[in-house]
N, C-alpha and C positions, 0 to 999 in steps of 0.2 A: 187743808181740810178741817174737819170737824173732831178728826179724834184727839188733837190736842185737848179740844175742850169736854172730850169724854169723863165724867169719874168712875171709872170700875169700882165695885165694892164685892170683891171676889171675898170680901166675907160672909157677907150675907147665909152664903150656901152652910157657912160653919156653926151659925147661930141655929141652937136647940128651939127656941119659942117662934121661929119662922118658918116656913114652908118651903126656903130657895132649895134646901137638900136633897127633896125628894124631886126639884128639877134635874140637881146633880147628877143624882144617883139614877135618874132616867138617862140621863145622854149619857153617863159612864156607860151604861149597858146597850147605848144602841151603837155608842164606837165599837163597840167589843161585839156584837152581832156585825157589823161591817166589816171586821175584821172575820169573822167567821164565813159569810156568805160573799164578801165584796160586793153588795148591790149596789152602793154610791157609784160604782162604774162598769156596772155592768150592760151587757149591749141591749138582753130583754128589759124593753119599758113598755108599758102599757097601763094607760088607767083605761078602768071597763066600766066603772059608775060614778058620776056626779048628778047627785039627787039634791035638788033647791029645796023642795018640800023636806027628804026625810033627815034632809043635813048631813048627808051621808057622801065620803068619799072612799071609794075602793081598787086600787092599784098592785100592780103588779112590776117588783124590782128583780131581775135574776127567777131563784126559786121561789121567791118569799112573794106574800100575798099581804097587804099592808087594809088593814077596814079603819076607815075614821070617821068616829060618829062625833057630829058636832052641836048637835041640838041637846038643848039645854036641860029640858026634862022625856024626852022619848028614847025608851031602852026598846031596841026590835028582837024578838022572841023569832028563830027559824027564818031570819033572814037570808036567802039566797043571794052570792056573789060569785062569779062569774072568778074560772083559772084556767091557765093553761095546760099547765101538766094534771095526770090522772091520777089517784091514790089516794092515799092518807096524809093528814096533814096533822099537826097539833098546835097549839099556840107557842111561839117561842120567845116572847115578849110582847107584856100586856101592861099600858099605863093605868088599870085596874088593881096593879099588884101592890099589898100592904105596904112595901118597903117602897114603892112612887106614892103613898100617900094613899091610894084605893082603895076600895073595899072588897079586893077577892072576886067579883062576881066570876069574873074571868081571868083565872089566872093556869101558870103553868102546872101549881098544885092538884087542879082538879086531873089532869091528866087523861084529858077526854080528847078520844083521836075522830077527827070529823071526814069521814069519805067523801069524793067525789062521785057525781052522777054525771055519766055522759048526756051529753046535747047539748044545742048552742042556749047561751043565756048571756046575755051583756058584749057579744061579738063573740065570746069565748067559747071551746070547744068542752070544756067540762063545769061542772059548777058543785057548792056546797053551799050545806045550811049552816049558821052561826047565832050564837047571842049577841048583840052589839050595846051593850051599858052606854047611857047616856054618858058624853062627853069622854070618850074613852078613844087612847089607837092601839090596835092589837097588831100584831105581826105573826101569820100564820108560817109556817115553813115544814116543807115535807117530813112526815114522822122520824124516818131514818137517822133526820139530822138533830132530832128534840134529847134532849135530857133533863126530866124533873127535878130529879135527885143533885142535881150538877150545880153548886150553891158558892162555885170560884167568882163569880159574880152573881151579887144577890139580887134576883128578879129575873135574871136571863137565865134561860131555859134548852141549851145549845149542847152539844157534847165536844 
């Protein structure tokens, strides 16, 4: 195969004048939200939107509500995406967050808890409105399970 001829530079990530760190310190925090919810195996799977136009992907793992905006300069204000479960939800990891490199727009600090409306929208039985920052993935997960203040991993926002 081919990884003989791999060079890993598992440095990268340690150099201060590079950007790999705030890749690190993204997947550090999304093992650690996996380890919290288990959605890598969980049996609820469901994506509810794949938008060409707005570059928008939004899914559904376990509890957790996954929004990825992929367009390069369109941020969506009161975006509606489509969930299963009803309630409250808050953000529990956002690649918007200072320590991924972001700018805050959307992070767990704001600590804005966003409710569901029932009806169908995107096949789903309930839905919510969101901000979606260009080039951003957020991970919503039911309020219950969020903690602001919780800084054992920094960016993740989990109790």
């Amino acid at each position: 195969g081919s990884h003989d001829k791999c060079r890993r530079r598992w440095d990268l990530a340690d150099s201060e004048g590079l950007k790999y760190k705030f890749m690190n310190s993204y997947d550090r925090a999304l093992m650690h939200l996996d380890k919290a919810f288990g959605f890598v195996n969980a049996p609820h799977t469901f994506i509810s939107r794949k938008d060409e136009m707005d570059k928008m992907i939004v899914y559904e793992r376990g509890d957790l509500v996954f929004v990825l905006n992929f367009h390069p300069t369109n941020s969506y204000t009161d975006y509606r995406v489509g969930c299963y479960k009803s309630g409250g939800y808050k953000v529990a990891l956002s690649s918007d967050e200072g320590v991924f490199g972001g700018w805050n727009n959307v992070s767990k600090w704001n600590n804005v808890e966003f409710f569901t409306q029932d009806g169908d929208y995107d096949n789903r039985p309930c839905s919510m409105q969101i901000y979606a920052p260009s080039r951003t993935a957020v991970v919503y997960a039911p309020s219950d399970w969020c903690d602001s203040e919780n800084e054992s991993i920094p960016g993740l926002g989990v109790k």
